[in-house]
C-alpha positions in Angstrom: 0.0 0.0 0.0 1.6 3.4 -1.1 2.0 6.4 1.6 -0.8 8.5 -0.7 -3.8 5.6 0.1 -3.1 5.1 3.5 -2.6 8.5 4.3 -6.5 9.3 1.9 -7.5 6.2 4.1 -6.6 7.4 7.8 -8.1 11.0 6.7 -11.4 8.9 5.4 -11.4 6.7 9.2 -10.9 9.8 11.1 -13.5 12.2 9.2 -16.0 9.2 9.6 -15.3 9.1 13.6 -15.3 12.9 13.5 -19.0 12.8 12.1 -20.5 9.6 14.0 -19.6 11.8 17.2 -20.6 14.6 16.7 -24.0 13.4 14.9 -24.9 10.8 17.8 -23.9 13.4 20.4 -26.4 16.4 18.7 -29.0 13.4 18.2 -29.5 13.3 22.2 -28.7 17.0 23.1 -25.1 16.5 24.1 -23.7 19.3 22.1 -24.9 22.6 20.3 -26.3 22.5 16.6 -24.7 22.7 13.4 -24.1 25.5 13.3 -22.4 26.8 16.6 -20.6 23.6 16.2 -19.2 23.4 12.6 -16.8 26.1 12.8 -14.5 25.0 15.6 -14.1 21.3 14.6 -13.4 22.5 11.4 -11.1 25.4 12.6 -9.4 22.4 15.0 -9.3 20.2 12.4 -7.5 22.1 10.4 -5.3 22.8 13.0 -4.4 19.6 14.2 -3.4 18.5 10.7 -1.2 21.3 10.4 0.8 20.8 13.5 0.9 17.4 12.6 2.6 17.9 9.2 4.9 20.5 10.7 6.3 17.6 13.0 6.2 15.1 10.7 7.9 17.5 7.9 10.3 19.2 10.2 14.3 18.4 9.2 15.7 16.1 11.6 18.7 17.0 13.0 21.9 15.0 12.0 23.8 15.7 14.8 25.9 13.7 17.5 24.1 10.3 17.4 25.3 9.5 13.7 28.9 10.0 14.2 28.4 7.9 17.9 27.3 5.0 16.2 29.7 5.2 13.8 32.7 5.4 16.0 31.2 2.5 18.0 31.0 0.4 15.0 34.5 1.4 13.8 36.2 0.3 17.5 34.3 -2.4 17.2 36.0 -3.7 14.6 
């Protein structure tokens, strides 16, 4: 399975959880309507993704662990 379809998959399971929710807790009075509600899942949502791909997407840093494992292995031998 490629990165694109599980990624459109996991987006697809978590919109579908997202809307069960909140439908079955506006069904029995749990939370406001529509329309006091749409704004700020859709404002988090948005939010949450974005943080998400700027950790995923942030450069790593190459630093000191590398070259420790490297000398490690080269004593080792």
């Amino acid at each position: 399975m490629t990165m694109r379809s599980t990624l459109a998959r996991s987006g697809i399971i978590a919109a579908s959880w997202i809307a069960i929710a909140a439908s079955v807790a506006n069904a029995h009075g749990g939370i406001a309507g529509p329309d006091e509600l749409g704004p700020p899942v859709i404002i988090s949502t948005v939010l949450g993704i974005a943080c998400y791909w700027t950790v995923v997407l942030w450069p790593s840093r190459q630093g000191r662990n590398v070259h420790r494992i490297d000398r490690a292995r080269r004593a080792a031998k």
